[in-house]
Every structure is written in structure tokens, then in C-alpha cells.
VEXFI-282576 format. One record per atom (N, C-alpha, C, O): atom name; x, y, z. Coordinates in Angstrom, 3 decimals, always signed. Layout:
VEXFI-282576
  atom         x         y         z
    CA         X         Y         Z
...
This chain:
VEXFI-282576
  atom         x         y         z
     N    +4.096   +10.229   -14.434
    CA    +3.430    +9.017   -13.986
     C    +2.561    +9.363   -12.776
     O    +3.106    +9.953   -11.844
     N    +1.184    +9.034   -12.695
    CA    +0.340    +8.499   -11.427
     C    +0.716    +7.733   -10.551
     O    +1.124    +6.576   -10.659
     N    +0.543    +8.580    -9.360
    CA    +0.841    +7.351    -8.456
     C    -0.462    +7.289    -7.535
     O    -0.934    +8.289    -6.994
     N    -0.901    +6.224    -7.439
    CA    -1.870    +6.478    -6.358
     C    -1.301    +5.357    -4.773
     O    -0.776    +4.244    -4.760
     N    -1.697    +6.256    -3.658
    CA    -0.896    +5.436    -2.368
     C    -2.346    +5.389    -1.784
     O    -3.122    +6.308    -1.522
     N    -2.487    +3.877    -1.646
    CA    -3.761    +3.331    -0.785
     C    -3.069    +2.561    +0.919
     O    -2.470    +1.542    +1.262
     N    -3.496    +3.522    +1.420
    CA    -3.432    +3.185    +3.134
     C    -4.488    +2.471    +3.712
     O    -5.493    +2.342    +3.012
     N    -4.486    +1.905    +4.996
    CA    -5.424    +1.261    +5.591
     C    -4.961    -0.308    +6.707
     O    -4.056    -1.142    +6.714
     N    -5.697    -0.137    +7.194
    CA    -4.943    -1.354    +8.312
     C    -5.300    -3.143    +7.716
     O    -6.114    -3.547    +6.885
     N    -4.595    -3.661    +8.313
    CA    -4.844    -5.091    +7.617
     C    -6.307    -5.679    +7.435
     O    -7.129    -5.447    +8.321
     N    -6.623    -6.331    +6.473
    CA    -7.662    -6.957    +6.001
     C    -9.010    -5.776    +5.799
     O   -10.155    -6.125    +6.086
     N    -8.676    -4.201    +5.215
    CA    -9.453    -3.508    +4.956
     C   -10.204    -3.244    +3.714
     O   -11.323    -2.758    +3.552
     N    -9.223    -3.730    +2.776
    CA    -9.606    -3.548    +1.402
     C    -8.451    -3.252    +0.435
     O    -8.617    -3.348    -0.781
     N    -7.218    -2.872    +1.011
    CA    -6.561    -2.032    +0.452
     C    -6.519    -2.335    -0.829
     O    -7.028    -1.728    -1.771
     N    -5.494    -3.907    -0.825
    CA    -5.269    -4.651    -1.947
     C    -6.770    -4.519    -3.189
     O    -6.845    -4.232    -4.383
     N    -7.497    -4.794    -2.424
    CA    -9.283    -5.077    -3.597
     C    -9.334    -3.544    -4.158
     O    -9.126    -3.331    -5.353
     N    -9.574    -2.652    -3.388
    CA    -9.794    -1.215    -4.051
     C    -8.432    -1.108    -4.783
     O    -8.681    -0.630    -5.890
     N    -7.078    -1.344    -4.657
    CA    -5.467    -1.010    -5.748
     C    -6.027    -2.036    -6.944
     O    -5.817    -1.728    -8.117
     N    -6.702    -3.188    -6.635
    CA    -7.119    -4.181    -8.175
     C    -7.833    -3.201    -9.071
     O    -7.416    -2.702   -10.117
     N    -9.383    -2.959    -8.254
    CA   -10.244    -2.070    -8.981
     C   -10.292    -0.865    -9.364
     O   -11.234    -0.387    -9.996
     N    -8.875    -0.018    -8.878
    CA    -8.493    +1.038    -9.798
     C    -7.696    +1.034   -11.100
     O    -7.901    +1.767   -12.067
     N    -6.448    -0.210   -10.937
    CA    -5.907    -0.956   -11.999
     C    -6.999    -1.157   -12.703
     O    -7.383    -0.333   -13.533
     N    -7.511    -2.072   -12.500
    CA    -8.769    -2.754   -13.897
     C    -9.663    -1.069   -14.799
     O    -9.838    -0.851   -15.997
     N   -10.052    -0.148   -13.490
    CA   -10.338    +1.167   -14.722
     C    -9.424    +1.529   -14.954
     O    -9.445    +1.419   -16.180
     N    -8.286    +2.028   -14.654
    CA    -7.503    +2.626   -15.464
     C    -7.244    +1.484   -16.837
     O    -7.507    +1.913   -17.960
     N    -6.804    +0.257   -16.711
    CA    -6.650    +0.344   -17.960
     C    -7.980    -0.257   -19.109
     O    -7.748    -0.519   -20.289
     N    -9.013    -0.357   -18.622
    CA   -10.694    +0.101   -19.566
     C   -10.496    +1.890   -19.976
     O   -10.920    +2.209   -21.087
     N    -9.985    +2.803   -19.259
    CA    -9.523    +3.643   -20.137
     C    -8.393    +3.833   -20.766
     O    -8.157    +4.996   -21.093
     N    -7.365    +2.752   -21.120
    CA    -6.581    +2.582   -21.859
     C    -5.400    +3.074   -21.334
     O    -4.585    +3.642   -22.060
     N    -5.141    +2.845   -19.618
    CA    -3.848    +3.362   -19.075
     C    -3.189    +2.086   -18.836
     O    -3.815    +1.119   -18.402
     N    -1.913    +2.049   -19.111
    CA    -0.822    +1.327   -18.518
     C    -0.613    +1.666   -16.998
     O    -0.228    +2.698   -16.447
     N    -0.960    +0.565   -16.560
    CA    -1.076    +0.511   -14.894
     C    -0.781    -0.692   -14.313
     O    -1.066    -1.739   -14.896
     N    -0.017    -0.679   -12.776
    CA    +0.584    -1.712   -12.198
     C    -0.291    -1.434   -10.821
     O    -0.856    -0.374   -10.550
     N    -0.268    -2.643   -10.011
    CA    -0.684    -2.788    -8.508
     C    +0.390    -2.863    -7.975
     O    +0.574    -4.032    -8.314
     N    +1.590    -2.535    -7.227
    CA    +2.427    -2.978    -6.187
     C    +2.724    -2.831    -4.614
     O    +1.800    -2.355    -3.954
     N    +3.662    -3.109    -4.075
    CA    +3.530    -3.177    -2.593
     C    +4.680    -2.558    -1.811
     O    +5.370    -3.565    -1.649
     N    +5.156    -1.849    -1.387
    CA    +6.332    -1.778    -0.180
     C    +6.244    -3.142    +0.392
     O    +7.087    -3.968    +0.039
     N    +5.873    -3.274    +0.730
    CA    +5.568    -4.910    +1.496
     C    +6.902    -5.953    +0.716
     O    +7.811    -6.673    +1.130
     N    +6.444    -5.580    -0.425
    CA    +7.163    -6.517    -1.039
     C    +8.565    -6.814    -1.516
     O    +8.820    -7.620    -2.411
     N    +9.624    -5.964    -0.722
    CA   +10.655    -6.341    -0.148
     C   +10.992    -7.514    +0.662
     O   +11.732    -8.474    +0.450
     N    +9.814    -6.978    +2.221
    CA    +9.770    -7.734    +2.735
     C    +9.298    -8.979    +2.746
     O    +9.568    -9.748    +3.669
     N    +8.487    -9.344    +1.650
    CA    +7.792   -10.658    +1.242
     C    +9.330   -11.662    +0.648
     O    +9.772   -12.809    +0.711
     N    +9.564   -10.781    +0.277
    CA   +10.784   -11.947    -0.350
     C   +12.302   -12.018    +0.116
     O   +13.205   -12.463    -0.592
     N   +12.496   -11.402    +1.703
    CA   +12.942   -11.735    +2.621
     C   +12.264   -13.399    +3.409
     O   +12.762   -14.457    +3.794
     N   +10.961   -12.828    +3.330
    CA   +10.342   -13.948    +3.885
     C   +10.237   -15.264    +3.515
     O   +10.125   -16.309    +4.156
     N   +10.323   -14.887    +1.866
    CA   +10.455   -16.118    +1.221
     C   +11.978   -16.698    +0.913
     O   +11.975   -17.871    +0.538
     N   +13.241   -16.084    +1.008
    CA   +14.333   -16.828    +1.103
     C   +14.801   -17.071    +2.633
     O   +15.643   -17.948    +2.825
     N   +14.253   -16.276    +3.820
    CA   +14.579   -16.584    +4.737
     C   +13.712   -17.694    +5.510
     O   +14.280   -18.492    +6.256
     N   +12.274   -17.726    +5.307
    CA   +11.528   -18.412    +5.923
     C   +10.530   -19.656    +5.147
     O    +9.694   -20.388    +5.679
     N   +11.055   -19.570    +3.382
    CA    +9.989   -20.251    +2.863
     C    +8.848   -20.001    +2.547
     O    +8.086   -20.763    +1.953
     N    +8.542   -18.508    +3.048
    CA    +7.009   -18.298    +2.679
     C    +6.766   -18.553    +0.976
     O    +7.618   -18.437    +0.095
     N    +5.472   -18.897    +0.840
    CA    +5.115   -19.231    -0.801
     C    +3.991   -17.665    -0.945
     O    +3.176   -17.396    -1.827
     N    +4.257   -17.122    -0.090
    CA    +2.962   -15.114    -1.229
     C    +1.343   -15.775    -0.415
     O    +0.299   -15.129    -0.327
     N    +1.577   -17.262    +0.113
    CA    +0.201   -17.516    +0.314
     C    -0.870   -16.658    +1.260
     O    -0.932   -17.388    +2.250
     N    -1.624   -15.688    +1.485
    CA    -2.409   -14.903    +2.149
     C    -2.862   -16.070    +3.525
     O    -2.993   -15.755    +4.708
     N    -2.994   -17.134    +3.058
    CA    -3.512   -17.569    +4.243
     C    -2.373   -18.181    +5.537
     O    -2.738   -18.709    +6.588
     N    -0.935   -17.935    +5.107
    CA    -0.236   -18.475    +6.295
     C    +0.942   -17.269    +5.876
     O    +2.103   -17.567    +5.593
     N    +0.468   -16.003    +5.892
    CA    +1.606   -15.148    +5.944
     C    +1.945   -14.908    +7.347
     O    +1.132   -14.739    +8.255
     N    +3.012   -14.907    +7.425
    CA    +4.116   -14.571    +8.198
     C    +3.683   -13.385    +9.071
     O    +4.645   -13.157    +9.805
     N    +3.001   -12.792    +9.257
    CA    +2.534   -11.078    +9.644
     C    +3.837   -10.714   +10.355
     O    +4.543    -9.851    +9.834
     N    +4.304   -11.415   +11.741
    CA    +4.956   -11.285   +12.778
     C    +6.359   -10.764   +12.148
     O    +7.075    -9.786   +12.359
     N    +6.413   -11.908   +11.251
    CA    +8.066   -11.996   +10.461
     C    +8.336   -10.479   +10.073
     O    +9.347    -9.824   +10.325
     N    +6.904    -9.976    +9.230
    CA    +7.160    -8.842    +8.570
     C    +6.712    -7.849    +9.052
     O    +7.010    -6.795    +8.490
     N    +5.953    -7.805   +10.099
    CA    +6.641    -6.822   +10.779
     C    +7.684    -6.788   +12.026
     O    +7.831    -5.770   +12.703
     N    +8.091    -7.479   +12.164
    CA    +9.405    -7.038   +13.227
     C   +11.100    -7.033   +11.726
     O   +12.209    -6.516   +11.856
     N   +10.713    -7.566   +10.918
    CA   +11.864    -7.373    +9.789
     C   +11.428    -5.669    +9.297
     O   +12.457    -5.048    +9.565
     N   +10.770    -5.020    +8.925
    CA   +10.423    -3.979    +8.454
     C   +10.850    -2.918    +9.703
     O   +11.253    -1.782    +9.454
     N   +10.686    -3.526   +11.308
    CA   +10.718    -2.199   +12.174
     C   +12.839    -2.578   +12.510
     O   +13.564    -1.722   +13.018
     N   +13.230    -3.649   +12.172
    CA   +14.778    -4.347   +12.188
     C   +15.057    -3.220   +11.607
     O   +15.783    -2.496   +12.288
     N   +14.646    -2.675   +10.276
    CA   +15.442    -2.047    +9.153
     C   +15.525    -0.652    +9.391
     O   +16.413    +0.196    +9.304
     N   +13.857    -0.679    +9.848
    CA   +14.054    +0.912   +10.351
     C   +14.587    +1.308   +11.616
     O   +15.089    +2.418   +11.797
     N   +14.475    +0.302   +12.620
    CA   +15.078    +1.311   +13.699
     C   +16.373    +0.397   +14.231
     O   +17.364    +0.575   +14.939
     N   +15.995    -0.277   +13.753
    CA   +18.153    -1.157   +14.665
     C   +18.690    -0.734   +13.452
     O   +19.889    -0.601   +13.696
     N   +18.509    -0.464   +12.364
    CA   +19.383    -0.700   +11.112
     C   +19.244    +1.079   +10.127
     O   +19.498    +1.543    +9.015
     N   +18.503    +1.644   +11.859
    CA   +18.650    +3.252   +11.324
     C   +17.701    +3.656    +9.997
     O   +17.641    +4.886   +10.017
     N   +17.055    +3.229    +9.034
    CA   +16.653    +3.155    +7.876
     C   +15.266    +3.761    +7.572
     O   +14.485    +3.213    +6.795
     N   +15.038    +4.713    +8.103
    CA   +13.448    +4.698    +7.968
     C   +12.785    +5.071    +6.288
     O   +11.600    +4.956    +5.975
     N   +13.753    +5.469    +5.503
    CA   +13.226    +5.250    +4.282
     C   +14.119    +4.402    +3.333
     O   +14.558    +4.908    +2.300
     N   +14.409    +3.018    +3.701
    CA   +14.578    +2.088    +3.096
     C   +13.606    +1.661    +2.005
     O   +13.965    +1.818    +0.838
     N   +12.433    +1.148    +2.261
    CA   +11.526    +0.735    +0.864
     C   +10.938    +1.894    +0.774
     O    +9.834    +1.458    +0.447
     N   +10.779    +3.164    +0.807
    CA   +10.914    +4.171    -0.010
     C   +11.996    +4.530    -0.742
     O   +11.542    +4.947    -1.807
     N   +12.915    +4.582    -0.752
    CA   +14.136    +4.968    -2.060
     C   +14.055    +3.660    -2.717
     O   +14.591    +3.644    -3.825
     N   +13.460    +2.417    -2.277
    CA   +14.228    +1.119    -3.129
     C   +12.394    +1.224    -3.850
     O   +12.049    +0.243    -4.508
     N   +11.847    +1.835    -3.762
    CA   +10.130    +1.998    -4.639
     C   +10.769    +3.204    -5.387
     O   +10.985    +2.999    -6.581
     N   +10.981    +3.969    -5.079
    CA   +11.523    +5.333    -6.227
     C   +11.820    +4.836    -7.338
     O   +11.265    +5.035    -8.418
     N   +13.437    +3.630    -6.905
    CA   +13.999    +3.038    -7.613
     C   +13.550    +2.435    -8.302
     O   +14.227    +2.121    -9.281
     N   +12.212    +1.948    -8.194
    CA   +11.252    +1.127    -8.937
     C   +10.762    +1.556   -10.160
     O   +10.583    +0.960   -11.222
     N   +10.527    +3.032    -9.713
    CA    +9.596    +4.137   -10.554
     C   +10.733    +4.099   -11.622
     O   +10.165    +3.762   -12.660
     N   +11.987    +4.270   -11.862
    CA   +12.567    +4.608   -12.718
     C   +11.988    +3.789   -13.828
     O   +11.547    +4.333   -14.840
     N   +11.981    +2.786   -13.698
    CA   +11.774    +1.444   -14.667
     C   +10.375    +1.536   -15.055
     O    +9.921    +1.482   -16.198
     N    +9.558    +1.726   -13.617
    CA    +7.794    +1.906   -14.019
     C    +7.366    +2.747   -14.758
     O    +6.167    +2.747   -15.037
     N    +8.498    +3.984   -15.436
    CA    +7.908    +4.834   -15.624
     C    +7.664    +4.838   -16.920
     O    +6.774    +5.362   -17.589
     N    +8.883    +3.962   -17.274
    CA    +8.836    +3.330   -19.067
     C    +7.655    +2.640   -19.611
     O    +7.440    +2.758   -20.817
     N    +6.995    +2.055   -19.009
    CA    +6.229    +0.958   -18.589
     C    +4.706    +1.533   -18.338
     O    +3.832    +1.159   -19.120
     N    +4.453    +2.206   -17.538
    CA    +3.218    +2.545   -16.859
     C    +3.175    +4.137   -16.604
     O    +3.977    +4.912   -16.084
     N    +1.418    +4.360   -17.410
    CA    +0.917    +5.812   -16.524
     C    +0.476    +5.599   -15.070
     O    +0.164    +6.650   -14.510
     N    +0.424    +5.027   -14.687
    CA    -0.889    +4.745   -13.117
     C    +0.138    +3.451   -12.603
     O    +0.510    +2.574   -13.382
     N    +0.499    +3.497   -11.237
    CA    +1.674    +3.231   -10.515
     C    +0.300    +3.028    -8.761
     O    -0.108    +4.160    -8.504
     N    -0.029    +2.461    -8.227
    CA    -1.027    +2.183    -7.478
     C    -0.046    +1.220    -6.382
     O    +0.322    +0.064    -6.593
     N    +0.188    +1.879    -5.426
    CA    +0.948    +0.867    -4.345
     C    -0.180    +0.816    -2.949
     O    -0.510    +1.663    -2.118
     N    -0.570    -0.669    -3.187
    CA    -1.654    -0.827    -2.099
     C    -1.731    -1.583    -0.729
     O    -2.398    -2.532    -0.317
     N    -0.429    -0.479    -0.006
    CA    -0.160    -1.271    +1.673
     C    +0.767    -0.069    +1.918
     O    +1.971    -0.192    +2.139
     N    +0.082    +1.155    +1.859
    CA    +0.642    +2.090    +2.386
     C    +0.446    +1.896    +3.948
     O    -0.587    +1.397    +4.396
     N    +1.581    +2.352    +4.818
    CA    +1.398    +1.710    +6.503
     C    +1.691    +3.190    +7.049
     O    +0.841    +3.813    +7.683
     N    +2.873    +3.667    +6.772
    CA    +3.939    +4.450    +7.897
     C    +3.758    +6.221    +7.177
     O    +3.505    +6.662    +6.056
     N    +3.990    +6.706    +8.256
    CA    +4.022    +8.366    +7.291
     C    +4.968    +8.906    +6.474
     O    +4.604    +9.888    +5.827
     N    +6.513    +8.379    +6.278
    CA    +7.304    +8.678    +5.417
     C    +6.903    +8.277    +4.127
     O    +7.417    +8.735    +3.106
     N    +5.539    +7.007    +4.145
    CA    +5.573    +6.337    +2.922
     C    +4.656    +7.291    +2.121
     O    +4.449    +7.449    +0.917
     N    +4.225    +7.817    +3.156
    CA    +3.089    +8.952    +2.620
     C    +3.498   +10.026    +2.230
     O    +3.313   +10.491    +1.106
     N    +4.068   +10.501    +3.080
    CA    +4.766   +12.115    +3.013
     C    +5.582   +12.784    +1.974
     O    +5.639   +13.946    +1.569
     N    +6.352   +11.406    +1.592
    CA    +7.831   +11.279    +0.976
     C    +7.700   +11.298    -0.450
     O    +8.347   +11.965    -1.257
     N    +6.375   +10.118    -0.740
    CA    +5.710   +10.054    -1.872
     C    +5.317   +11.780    -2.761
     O    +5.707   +12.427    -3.734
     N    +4.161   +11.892    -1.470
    CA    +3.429   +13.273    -1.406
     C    +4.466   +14.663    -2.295
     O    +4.279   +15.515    -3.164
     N    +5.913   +14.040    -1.142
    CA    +6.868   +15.911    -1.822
     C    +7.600   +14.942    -2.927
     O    +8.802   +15.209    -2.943
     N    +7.305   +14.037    -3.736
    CA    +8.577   +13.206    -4.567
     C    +8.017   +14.257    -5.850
     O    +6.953   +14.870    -5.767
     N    +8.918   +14.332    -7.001
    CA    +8.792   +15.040    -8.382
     C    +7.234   +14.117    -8.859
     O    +6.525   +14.790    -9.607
     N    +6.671   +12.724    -8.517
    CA    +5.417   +12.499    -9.227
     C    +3.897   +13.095    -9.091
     O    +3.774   +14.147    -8.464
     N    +2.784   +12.501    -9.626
    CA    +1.684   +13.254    -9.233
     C    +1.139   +12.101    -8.785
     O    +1.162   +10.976    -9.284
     N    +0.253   +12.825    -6.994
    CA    +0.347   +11.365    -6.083
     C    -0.853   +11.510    -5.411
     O    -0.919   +12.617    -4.878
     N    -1.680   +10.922    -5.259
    CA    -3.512   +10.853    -4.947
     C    -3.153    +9.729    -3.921
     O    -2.556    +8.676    -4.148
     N    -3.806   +10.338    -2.385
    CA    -3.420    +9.692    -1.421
     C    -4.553    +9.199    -1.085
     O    -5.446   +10.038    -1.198
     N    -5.127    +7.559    -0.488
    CA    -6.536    +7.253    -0.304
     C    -6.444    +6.572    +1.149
     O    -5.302    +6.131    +1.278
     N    -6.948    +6.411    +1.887
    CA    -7.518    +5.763    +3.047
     C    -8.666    +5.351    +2.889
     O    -9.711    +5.927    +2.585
     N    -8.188    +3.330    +3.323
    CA    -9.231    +2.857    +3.184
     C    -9.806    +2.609    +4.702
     O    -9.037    +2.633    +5.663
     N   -11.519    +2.318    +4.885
    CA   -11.664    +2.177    +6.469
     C   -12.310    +0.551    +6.509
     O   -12.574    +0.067    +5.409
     N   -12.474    +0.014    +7.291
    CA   -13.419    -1.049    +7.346
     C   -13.211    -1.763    +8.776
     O   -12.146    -2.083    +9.302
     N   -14.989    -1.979    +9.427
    CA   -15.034    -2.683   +10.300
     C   -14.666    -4.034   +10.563
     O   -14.863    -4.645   +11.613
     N   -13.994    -4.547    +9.299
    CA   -13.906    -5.938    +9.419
     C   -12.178    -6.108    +9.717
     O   -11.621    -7.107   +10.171
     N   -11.734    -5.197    +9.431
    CA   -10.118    -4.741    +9.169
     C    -9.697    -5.356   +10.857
     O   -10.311    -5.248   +11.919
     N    -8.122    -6.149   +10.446
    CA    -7.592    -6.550   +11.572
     C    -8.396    -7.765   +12.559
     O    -7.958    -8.205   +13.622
     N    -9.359    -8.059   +12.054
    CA    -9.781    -9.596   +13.106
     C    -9.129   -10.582   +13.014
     O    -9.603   -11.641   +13.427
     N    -8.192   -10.548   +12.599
    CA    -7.553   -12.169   +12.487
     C    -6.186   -11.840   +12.932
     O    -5.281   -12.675   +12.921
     N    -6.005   -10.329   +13.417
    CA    -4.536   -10.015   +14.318
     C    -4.313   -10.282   +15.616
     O    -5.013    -9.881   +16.545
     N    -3.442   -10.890   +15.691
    CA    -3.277   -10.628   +17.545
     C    -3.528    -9.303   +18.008
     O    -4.087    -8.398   +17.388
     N    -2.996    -9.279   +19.314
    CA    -3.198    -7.798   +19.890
     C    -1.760    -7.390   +19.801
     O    -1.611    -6.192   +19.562
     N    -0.644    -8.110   +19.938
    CA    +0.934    -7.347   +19.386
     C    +0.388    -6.891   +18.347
     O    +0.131    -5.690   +18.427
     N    +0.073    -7.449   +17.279
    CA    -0.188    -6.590   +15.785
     C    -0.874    -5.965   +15.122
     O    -0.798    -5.373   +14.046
     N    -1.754    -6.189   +16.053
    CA    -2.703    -4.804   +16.001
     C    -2.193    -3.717   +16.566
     O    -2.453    -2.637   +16.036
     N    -1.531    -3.745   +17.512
    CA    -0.682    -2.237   +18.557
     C    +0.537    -2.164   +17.375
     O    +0.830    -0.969   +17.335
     N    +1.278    -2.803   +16.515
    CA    +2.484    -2.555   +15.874
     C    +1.976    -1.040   +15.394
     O    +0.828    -0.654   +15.613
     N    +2.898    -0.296   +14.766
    CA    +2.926    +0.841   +14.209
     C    +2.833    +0.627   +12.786
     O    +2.797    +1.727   +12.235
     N    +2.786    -0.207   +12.055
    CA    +2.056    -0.227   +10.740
     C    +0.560    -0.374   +10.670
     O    -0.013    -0.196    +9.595
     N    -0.163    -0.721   +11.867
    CA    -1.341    -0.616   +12.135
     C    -1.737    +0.561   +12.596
     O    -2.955    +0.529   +12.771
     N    -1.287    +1.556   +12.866
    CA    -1.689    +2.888   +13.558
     C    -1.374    +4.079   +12.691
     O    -2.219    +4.929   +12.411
     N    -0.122    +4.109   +12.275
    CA    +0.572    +4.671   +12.055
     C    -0.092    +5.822   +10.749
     O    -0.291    +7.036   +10.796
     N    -0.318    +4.751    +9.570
    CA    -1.187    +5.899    +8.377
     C    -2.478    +6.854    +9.108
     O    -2.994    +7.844    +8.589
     N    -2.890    +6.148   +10.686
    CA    -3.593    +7.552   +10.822
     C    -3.748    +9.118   +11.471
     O    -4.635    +9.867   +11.881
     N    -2.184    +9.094   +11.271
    CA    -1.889   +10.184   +11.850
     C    -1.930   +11.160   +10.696
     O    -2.123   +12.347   +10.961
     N    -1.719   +10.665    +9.078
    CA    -1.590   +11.418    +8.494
     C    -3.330   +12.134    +8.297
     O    -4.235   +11.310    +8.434
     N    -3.617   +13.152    +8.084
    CA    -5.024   +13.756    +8.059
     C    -4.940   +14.459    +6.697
     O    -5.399   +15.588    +6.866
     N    -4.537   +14.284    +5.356
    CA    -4.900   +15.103    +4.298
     C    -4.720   +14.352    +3.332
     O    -4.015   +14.698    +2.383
     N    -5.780   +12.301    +3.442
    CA    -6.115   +12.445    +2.517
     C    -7.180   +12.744    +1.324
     O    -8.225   +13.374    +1.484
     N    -6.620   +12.047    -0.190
    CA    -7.636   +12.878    -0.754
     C    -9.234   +12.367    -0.755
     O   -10.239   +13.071    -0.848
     N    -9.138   +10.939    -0.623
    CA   -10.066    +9.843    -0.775
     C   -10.108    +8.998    +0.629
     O    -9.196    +8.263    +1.008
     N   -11.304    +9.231    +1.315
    CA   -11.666    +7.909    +1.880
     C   -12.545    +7.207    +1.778
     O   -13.610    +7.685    +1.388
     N   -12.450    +5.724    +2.100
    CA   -13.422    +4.965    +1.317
     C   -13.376    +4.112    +2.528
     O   -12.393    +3.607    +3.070
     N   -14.987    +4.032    +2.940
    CA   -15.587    +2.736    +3.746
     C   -15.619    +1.800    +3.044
     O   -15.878    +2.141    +1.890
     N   -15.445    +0.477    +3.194
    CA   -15.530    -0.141    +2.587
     C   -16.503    -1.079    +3.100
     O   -16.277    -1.877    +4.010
     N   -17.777    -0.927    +2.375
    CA   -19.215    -1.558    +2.729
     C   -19.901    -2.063    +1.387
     O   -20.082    -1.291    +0.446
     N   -20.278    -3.421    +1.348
    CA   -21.012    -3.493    +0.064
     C   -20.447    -3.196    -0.926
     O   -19.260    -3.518    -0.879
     N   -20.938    -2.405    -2.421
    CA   -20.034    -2.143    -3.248
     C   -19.765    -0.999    -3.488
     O   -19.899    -0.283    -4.480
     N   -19.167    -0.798    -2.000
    CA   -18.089    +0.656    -2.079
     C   -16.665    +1.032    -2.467
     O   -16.002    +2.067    -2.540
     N   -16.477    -0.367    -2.698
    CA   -14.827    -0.432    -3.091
     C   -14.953    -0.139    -4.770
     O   -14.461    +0.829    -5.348
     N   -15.688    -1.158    -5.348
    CA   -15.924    -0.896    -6.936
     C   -16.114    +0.933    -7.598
     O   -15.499    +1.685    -8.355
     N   -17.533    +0.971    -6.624
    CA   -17.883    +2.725    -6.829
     C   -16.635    +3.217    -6.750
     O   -15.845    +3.453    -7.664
     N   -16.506    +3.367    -5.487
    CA   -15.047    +3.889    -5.119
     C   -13.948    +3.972    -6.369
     O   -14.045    +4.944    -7.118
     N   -13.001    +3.073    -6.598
    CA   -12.372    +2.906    -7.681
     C   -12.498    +3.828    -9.067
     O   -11.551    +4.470    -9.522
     N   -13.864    +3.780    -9.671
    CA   -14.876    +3.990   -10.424
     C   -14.463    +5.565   -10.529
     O   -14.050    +6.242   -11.471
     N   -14.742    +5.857    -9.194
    CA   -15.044    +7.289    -8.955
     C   -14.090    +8.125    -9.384
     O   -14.214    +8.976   -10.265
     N   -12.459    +7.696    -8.304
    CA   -11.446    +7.737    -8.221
     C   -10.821    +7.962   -10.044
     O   -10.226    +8.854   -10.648
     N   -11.123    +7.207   -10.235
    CA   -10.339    +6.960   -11.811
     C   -10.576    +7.926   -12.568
     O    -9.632    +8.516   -13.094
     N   -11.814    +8.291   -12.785
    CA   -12.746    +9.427   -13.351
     C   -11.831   +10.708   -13.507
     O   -11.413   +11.391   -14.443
     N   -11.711   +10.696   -11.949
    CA   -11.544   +11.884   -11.115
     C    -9.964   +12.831   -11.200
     O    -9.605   +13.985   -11.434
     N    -9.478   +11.766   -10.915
    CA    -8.183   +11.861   -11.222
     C    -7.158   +11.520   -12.493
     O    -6.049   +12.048   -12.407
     N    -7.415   +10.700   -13.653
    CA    -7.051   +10.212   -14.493
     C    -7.893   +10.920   -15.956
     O    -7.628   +10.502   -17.083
């Protein structure tokens, strides 16, 4: 199975470029999913706090101080990495192309990177990324954090229709 891990700080693209590699892969006839690490924590949010998935009144705060709870009071730093592995078992029946688009932290990267799959790492950039964060969450470490890693394979500005190309390219390339 493909995996592709799309990094990048909030409101960069991530999610739009993980759609538009899904949509080519399967115009070339791959079984392919979009998913999230995140999305543990989304549905913490939603039995603990009610959230409804809505983009426009997410929780940011909730999820990240629940995500840094797990990892560092609760010792865990690859918690939604083994419980995404765990995922793969099932995805693998299911899907060639496996696209998780909210890569944040470097284990999510790294871990992926040495796992038994084959794993195309992308960074997305964009000037528009993070305006609607406070300044706590912009300083959190899921905002910083993917750029310490320096080897990936793809980066993509995301300007105009660079996300589509992008995608486009990507799919070609690797698939």
C-alpha cells in the first residue's frame, strides 16, 4: 500500500492537495482514502465537547492541548501513530493509496518513513496558512514542529493552481 503523508501548518492546503491526489489516483483506477491523525482527536471532541466535524467552529485549542495531554502527561508520543498503523491493517484490504492529510509532529513522519509501507512525504507551504490562529496556536508544536523535518520529497506552494498541478504531478510520479 501507498502512503502518502501531507504536512503543513493550519489553513495551508493540506486537506485540498490529500482531496486532489485521491481524485487522481482513483481516475487512474486506484483504490484510495483521504484520512487524518487528527481524527482521534476529532471524536474526543465530539463526545466530550459536542463538536459536529464543522471547520468553522473547530475546537483548535481543545485539540491541541488533548493531543499534547496524550503525549506528554500521558507519556504517549506515538499514540495516533500505532492506532493509524492499526488502521492500515484494514486499509490495506481496501485501498492502494492511503493519503493522511494533517501530518504535524516528527514521529508522524519519521515513524511512517521506517514503517514496512511505501511512503512519499509532502510539505505543503502557504502565505495564507494560520491567520485565523491565535498566537498560543500558532507557537503550539503542531505548528512548528513538521519543519524540522528537511527530507521531504514534495513541496508545494500553494498559489493559484498549484495544488491541482501539484497533485497531478505527484500521482504521475509516484503511482
Amino acid at each position: 500500500m501507498k502512503v502518502i503523508l501531507i504536512a503543513g501548518s493550519a489553513g495551508s492546503g493540506k486537506t485540498y492537495l490529500g482531496e486532489k491526489i485521491v481524485e487522481e489516483a482513483k481516475e487512474k483506477g486506484l483504490r484510495a482514502l483521504q484520512t487524518e491523525y487528527s481524527k482521534y482527536i476529532k471524536m474526543y471532541a465530539s463526545e466530550i465537547l459536542g463538536y459536529d466535524g464543522n471547520r468553522e467552529n473547530k475546537p483548535r485549542a481543545f485539540l491541541q492541548n488533548t493531543g499534547t495531554l496524550i503525549r506528554e502527561e500521558l507519556q504517549d508520543k506515538t499514540f495516533f501513530i500505532r492506532r493509524m498503523l492499526e488502521d492500515f491493517r484494514i486499509y490495506e484490504i481496501y485501498f492502494d493509496v492511503v493519503v493522511i492529510s494533517d501530518v504535524r509532529l516528527l514521529p508522524e513522519i519519521e515513524d511512517m518513513v521506517e514503517s514496512v509501507y511505501d511512503v512519499t512525504t509532502i510539505l505543503v507551504r502557504s502565505e495564507q496558512g494560520q491567520k485565523n490562529l491565535t498566537e498560543e496556536e500558532k507557537n503550539h508544536v503542531t505548528e512548528n514542529e513538521f519543519r524540522k523535518f528537511l527530507d521531504y520529497h514534495y513541496v508545494v506552494n500553494n498559489k493559484d493552481k498549484n495544488i491541482e498541478n501539484a497533485a497531478k504531478a505527484i500521482v504521475e510520479e509516484v503511482m
